[in-house]
C-alpha positions in Angstrom: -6.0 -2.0 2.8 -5.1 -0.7 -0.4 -9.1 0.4 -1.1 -8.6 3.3 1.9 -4.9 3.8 2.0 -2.4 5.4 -0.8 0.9 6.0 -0.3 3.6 7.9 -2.6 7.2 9.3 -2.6 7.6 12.9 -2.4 11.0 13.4 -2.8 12.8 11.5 0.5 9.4 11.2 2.1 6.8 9.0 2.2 3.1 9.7 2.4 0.3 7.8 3.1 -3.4 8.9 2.7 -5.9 7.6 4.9 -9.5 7.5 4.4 -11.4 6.7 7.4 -14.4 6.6 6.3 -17.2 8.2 3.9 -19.5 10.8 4.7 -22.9 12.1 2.8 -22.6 15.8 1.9 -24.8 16.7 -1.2 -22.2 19.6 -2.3 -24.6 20.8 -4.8 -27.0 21.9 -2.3 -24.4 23.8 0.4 -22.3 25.6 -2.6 -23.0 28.9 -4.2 -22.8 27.3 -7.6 -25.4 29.3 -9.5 -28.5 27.3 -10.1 -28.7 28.3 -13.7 -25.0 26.7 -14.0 -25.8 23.3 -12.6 -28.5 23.4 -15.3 -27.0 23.6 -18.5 -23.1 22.6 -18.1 -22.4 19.0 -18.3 -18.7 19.1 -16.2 -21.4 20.2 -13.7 -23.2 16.9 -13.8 -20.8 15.5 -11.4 -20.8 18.0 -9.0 -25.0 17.8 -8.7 -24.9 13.9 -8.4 -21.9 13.9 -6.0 -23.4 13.1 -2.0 -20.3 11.0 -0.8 -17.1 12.4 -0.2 -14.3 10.6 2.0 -12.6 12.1 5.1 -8.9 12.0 4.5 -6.1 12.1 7.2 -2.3 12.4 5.7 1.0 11.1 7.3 4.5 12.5 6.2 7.2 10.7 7.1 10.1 12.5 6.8 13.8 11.6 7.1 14.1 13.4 10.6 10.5 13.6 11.7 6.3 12.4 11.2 3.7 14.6 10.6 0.0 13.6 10.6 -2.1 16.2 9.5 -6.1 15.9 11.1 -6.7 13.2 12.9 -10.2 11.7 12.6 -12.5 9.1 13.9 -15.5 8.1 11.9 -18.0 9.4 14.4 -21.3 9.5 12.5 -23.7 8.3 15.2 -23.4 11.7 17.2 -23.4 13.4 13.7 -26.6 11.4 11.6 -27.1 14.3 8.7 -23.8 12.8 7.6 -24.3 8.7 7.8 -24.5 6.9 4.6 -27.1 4.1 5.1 -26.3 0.4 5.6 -22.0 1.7 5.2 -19.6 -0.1 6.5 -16.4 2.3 7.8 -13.0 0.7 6.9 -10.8 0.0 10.3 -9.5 3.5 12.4 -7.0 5.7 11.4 -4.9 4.2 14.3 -5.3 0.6 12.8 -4.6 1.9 9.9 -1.2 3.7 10.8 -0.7 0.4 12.8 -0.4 -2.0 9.5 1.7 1.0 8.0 4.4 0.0 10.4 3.9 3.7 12.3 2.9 3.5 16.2 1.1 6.1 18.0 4.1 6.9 20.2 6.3 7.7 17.1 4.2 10.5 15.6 5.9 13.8 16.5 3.3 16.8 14.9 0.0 16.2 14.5 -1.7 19.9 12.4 -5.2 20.2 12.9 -6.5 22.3 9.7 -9.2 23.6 11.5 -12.4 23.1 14.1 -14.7 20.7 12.4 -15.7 17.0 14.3 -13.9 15.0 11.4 -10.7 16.6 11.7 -10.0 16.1 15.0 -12.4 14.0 17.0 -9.3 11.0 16.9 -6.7 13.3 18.6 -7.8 11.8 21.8 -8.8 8.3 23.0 -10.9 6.9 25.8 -8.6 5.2 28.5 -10.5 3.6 30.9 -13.0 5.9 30.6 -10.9 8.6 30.8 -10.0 10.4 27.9 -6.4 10.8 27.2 -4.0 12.0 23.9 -3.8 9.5 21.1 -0.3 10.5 20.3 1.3 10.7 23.4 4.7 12.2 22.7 2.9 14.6 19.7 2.7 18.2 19.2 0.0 19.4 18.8 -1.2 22.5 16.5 -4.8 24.7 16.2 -5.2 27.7 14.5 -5.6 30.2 17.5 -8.7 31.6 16.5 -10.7 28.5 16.2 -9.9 27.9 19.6 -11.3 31.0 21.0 -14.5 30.0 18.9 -15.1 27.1 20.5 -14.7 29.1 24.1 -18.8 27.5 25.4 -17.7 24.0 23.7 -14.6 23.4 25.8 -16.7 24.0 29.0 -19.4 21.4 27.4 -18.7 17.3 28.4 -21.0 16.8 25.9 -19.1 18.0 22.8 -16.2 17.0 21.0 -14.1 19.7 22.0 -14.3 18.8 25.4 -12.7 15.7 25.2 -10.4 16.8 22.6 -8.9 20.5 22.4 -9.7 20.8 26.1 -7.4 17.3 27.2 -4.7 18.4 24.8 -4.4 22.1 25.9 -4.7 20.4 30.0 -1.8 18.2 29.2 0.6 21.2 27.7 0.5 19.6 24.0 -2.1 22.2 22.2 0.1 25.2 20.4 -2.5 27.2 19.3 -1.5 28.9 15.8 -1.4 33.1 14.9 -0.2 33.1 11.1 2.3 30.9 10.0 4.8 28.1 11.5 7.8 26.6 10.4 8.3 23.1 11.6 11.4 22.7 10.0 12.4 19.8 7.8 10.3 21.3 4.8 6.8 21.5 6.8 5.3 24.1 7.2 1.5 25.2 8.6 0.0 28.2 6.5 -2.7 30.3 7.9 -5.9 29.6 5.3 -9.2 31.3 7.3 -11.9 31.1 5.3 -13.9 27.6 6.2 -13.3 28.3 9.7 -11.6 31.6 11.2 -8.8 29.8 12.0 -8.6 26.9 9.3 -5.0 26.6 8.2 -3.4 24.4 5.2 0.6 22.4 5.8 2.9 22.2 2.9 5.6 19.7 2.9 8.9 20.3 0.7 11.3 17.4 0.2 14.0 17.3 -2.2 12.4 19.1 -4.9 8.7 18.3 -4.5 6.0 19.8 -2.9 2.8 18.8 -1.2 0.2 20.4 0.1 -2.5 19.3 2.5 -6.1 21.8 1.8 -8.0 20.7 4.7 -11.5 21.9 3.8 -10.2 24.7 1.3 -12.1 23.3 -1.2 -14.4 20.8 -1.4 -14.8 19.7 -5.3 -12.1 20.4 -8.1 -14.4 22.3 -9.6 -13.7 25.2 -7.0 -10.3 26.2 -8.6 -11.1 27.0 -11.8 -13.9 29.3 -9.7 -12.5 29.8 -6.8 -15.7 32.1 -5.7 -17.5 29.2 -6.1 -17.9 27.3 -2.3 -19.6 26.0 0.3 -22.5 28.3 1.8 -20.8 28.6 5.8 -17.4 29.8 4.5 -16.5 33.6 5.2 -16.3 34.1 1.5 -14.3 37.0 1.0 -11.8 35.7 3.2 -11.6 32.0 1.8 -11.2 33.2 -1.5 -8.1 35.5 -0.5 -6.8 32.2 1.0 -7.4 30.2 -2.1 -5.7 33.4 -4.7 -2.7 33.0 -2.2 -2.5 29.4 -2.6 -3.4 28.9 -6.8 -0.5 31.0 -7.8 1.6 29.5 -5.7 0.9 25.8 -6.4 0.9 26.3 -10.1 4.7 27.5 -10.3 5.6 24.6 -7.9 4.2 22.1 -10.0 2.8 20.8 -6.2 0.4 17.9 -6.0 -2.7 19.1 -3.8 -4.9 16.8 -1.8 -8.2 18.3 -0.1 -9.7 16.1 3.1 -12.9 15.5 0.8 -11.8 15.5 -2.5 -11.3 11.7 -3.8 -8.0 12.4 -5.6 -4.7 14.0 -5.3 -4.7 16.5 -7.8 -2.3 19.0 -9.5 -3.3 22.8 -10.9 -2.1 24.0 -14.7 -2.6 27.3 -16.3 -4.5 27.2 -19.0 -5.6 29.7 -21.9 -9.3 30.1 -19.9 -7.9 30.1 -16.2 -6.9 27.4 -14.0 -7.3 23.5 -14.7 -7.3 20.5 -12.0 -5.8 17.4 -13.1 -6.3 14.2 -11.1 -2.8 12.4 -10.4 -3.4 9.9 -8.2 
């Protein structure tokens, strides 16, 4: 277990990190990096070998309630430009939350970042052939304007939002986001559009310490000490007011900072020529 699960204290929570699975994504090819840069700076070399990024979910558990924030499934067959060839998936995030001692019926929030197939494609199960939620006594949270994006998929039985967004809204458990929400306890969901109109980031505060959970904010650690730099399908402008609202922040909190694709849990520092990531854990 310990290959695809990491837990750590923050403060008087625990959090475990749960990678379901890896994913190919040449990041190279779908970010604006200038061409010229890639070239000629080795720190870049990384970035224009990297094709295989994992696909994080994050549980808090907190001293009066749980918070799992995306909930995935590793789902590749219905998406193939993503399948790594001859890989072999670690067990679900369920399993996984299963052998951390945490049943489906305890977790109370589940925050969707935002309205991509890894992120929440495992909020709902199939019972019998009927799909039903995976966290039964959850709530759950979408940033309203991702919903109204996927207006033709919820009518589709062919798409993941179908069997998803549309179960939880049927059974009352959907709260669909505009802005920011307090969840009390030291979580709280931040609006973040930018990788999707209606992505959203969580930040959890617990005796001192701070976490926060990007979603698909960035994609490399490269990205925040050039935070124009992304990936080609984000609404750029807005993204990067997102991410200026977010470095600042982060720096004077000393916060650790965990992306769903980035391998490591990081932390930013100011330094003389702008902003530097250093891994943690």
């Amino acid at each position: 277990m310990a290959a695809f699960v990491r837990s750590l204290q923050l403060g008087k929570a625990k959090v475990s990190i749960i990678n379901i699975g890896d994913i190919y994504l040449p990041l190279a090819e779908y970010m604006n990096v200038p061409k010229t840069e890639l070239a000629i700076r080795d720190d870049l070399r990384e970035l224009a070998e990297q094709t295989r990024i994992p696909i994080h979910c994050i549980f808090f558990q907190l001293s009066q309630t749980s918070v799992l924030v995306d909930a995935g499934v590793y789902e590749v067959k219905t998406e193939p430009e993503y399948a790594i060839p001859d890989y072999e998936p670690p067990p679900s995030l369920v399993d996984r939350l299963i052998e951390l001692g945490i049943q489906p019926e305890k977790v109370e929030h589940v925050v969707i970042t935002h309205r991509h197939w890894d992120h929440f494609n495992g909020t709902t199960c199939d019972d019998g052939g009927e799909y039903v939620p995976q966290f039964p006594n959850a709530r759950y949270y979408l940033g309203r304007a991702d919903w109204e994006r996927a207006a033709t998929a919820l009518q589709d039985p062919q798409s993941f939002e179908y069997r998803t967004l549309r179960v939880l809204h049927n059974h009352g458990m959907l709260e669909l986001i505009d802005g920011n929400r307090d969840l009390g306890h030291g979580v709280q969901i931040l609006a973040a559009p930018g990788e999707t109109p209606g992505h959203q980031i969580v930040r959890v505060h617990s005796d001192g310490e701070t976490f926060y959970c990007l979603g698909d904010m960035y994609h490399h650690p490269v990205e925040f000490a050039h935070p124009e730099w992304m990936v080609s399908w984000a609404a750029s402008e807005t993204n990067l007011v997102s991410r200026q609202a977010l470095l600042k922040t982060a720096i004077n909190e000393r916060a650790l900072l965990l992306a769903a694709h980035i391998p490591a849990i990081g932390r930013l520092q100011a330094i003389s020529s702008g902003i530097a990531w250093e891994n943690v854990l």
